[in-house]
N, C-alpha and C positions, 0 to 999 in steps of 0.2 A: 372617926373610928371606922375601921375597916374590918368586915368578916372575912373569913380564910378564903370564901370562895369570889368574894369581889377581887381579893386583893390578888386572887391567882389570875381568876379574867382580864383583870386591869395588866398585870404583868404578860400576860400573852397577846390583849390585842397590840399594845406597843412595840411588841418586838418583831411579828410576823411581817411578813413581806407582802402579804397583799392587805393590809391595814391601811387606811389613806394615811398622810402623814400628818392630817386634821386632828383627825383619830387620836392617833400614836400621840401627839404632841399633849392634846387634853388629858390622857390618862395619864402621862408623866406628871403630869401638872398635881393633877390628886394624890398617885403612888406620894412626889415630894410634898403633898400638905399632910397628908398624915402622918410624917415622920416628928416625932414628940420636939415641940417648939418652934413649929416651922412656920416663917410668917409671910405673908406673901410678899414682902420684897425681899425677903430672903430667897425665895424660889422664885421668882422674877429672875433674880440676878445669877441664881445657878442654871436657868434654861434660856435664858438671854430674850425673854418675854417681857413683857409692862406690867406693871400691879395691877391694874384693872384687869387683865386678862385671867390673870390666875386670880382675880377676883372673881371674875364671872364663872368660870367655871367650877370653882369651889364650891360658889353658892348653889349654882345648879345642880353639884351632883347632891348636898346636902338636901337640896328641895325633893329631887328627883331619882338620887342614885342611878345606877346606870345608865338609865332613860336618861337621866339630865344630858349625857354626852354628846348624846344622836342630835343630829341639826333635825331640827323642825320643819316641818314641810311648809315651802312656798307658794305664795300665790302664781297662777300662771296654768298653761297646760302639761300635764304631764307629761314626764319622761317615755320616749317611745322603746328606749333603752332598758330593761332590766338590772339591776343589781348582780342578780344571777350571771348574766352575760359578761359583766361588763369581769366581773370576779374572773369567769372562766377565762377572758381574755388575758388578763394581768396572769395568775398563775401561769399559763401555757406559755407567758413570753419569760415568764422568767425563769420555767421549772421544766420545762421542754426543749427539744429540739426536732425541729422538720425532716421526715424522714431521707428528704432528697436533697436536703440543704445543709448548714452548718448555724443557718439562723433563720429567723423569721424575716420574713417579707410582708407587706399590707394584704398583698395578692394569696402567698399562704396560710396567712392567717385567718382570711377572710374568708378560705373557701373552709377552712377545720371550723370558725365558730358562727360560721355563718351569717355572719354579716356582712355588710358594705365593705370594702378596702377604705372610704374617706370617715366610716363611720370606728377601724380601725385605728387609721392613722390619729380621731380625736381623740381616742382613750390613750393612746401611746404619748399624744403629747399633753394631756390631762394628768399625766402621773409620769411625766420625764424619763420615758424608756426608749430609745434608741438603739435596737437591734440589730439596724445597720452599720454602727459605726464601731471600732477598738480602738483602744489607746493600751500601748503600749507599754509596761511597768518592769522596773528592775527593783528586789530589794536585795540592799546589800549585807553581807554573812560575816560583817567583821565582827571580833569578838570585841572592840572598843566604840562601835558605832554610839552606843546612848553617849560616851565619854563624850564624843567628837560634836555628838549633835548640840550635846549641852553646850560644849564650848562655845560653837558657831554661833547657835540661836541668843545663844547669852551676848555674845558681842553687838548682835545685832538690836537687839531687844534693849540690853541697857549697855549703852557703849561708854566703854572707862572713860574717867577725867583728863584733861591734858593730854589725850592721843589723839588719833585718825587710824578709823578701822576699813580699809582695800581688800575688796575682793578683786582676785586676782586671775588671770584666766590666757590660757594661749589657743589662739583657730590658727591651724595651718593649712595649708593648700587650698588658700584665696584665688581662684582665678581669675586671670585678665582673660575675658572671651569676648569675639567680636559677631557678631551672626552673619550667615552667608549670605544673608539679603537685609536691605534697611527696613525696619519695621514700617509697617502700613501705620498712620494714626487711627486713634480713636475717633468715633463718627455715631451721631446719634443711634441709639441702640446697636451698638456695633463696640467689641472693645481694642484697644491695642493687639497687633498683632503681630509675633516673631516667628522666624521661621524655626522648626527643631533641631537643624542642626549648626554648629556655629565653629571659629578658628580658637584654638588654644595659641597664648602669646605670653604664657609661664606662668608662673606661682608666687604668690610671696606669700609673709605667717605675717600675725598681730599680737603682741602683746598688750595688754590692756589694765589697770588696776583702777577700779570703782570706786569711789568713794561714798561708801555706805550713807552718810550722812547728809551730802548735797548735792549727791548724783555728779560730779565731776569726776572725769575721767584724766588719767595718765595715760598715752597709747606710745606706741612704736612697731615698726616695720620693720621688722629682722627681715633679713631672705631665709636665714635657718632659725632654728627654735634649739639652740644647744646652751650650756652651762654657759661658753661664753659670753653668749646674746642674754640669755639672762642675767646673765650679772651687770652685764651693760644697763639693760633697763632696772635693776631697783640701785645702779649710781642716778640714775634720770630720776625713779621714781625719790630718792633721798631727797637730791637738789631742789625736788618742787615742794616739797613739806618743808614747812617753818622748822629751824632746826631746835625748839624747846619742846617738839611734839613729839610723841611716841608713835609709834607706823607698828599695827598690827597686819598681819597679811593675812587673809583667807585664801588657802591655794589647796589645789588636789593632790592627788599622789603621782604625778609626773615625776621620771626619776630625773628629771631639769633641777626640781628642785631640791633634791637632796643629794646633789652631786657634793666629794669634797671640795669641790673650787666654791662653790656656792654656800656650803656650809663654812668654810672659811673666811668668805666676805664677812657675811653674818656676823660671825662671831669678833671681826673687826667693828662691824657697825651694833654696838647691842642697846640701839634702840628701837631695833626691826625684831618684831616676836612674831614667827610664824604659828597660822593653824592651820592643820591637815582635815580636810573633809574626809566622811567616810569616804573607801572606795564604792564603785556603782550611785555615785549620790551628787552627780551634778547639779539638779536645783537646790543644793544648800549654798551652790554661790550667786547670788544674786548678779555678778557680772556677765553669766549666760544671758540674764535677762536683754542685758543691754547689749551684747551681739547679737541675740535676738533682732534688736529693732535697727541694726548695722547695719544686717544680711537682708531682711526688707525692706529698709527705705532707701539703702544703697546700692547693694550689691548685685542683688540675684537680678533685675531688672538692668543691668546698665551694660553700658558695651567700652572695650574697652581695645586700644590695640597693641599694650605696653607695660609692661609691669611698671615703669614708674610712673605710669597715667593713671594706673591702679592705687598707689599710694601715694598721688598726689588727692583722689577724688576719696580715699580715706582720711587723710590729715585734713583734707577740708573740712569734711562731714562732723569729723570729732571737733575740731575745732567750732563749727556753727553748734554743738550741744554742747560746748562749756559754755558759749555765752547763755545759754538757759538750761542750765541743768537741771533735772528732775530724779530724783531720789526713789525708791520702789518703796514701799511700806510692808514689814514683814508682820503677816498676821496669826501664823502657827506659835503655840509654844511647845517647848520639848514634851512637856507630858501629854498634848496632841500626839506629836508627831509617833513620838515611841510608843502610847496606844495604837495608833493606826498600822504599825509596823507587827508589833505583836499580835 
């Protein structure tokens, strides 16, 4: 049983931003044991925790109440660090900004809280903050994106009976590039070296369809990426499916594929069922992944003096990952994802 005022503490150290995530994790632990019938594998298995843990902690805060939460002091010398400190540091990186900068540095940091620069960079990497770095995020505004998410994650997650579910995907403007000088090799402590600038020798596009289920790929090399070429590649992709299976595609909003020439294949072949990703939501096709690892184990490295050198060292390379293909594991479900969006 919980009083109002624990149970408001408990609700606030969890949610704040400068809470360690030690913290934060133990009082979810107690908020879900106090909910009438809660057993600890039952909150085990809603915080993705072991029963002993939310064993331990239970017992402790019942021994101890809030005290029980706080770790116990260790053997050893103490901390030269304050708490105080270490607090100011975390708030300022997260709830600040430098007046001459756009972010924190070790060096600005260091000179606002007074510390070292190494003795910042340990708190920064003691609580996963990276000031230096951005990633970059699109969320997309369709008004049927939960529709589309469910569909996709749904195929992926539990993929229907008697089908094969392909994600689908086109990169255009592959270049054939040659460098203006032959790379220096690699040489102890020293790495590969190209020169920056290098001869263009054309372009060509890829078509690709994933096989969600054993990592096997379908590819082809258009020179163009039009209605025609696609249709050319799901005749390719038809022929390589057993023909008692059903062929679901996962493809984007490329208007390739909702041409009438294309929508009238289709409707000739109607054991191909297309799904539309949201727009702005390229990682719901798992097939980026796998260009992904095209574009670095092939591509961006290689030199080439011909576009059909280019999609000869492509059909290779696809061809050496069907004889061992590997499959990605999707681990978001829809009510993740569309939390996280919301």
């Amino acid at each position: 049983m919980l009083t109002d005022e624990e149970r408001a503490t408990l609700v606030r150290l969890s949610r704040r931003a400068k809470s360690s995530q030690a913290l934060a994790l133990r009082c979810r632990i107690v908020l879900a044991c106090a909910e009438p019938g809660a057993t600890n594998a039952a909150v085990a298995a809603d915080l993705r925790v072991s029963r002993p843990t939310v064993g331990k902690w239970r017992s402790r805060f019942v021994q101890r109440r809030l005290a029980g939460l706080i770790d116990e002091d260790r053997p050893g010398r103490p901390p030269s660090i304050g708490i105080d400190q270490v607090e100011e540091v975390l708030v300022s990186t997260l709830a600040e900004t430098p007046s001459a900068a756009t972010h924190w540095s070790r060096r600005s940091m260091a000179e606002k809280s007074g510390l070292s620069k190494s003795t910042v960079g340990r708190i920064w990497r003691r609580f996963n903050l990276r000031p230096h770095q951005e990633d970059p995020f699109k969320l997309s505004t369709e008004p049927l994106f939960t529709d589309k998410v469910v569909d996709v994650v749904g195929l992926y997650l539990n993929p229907p009976a008697g089908a094969i579910v392909l994600s689908v995907d086109q990169t255009a403007q592959i270049q054939a590039l040659n460098r203006s000088r032959s790379a220096l090799p690699m040489m102890r402590g020293m790495p590969e070296r190209h020169t920056h600038d290098y001869l263009r020798y054309g372009l060509t596009s890829l078509f690709a369809a994933f096989d969600v289920d054993d990592g096997a790929v379908v590819s082809a090399p258009p020179r163009r990426r039009g209605a025609a070429e696609f249709k050319k590649f799901l005749a390719r992709v038809d022929a390589s499916v057993p023909t008692e299976l059903g062929i679901h595609l996962i493809c984007d909003n490329h208007g390739t594929h909702k041409t009438p020439t294309v929508k009238a294949w289709l409707d000739r072949h109607p054991r191909f069922r297309v799904h539309l990703t949201p727009t702005s939501s390229s990682w719901t096709k798992q097939v980026e992944g796998w260009c992904g690892f095209l574009a670095d184990r092939m591509i961006l490295r290689g030199t080439r003096q011909s576009v059909p050198a280019l999609e000869a060292d492509i059909s290779s390379w696809v061809a050496g990952w069907n004889e061992h293909p590997s499959p990605f594991v999707w681990a978001k479900t829809t009510d993740e994802i569309t939390e996280f969006r919301g």
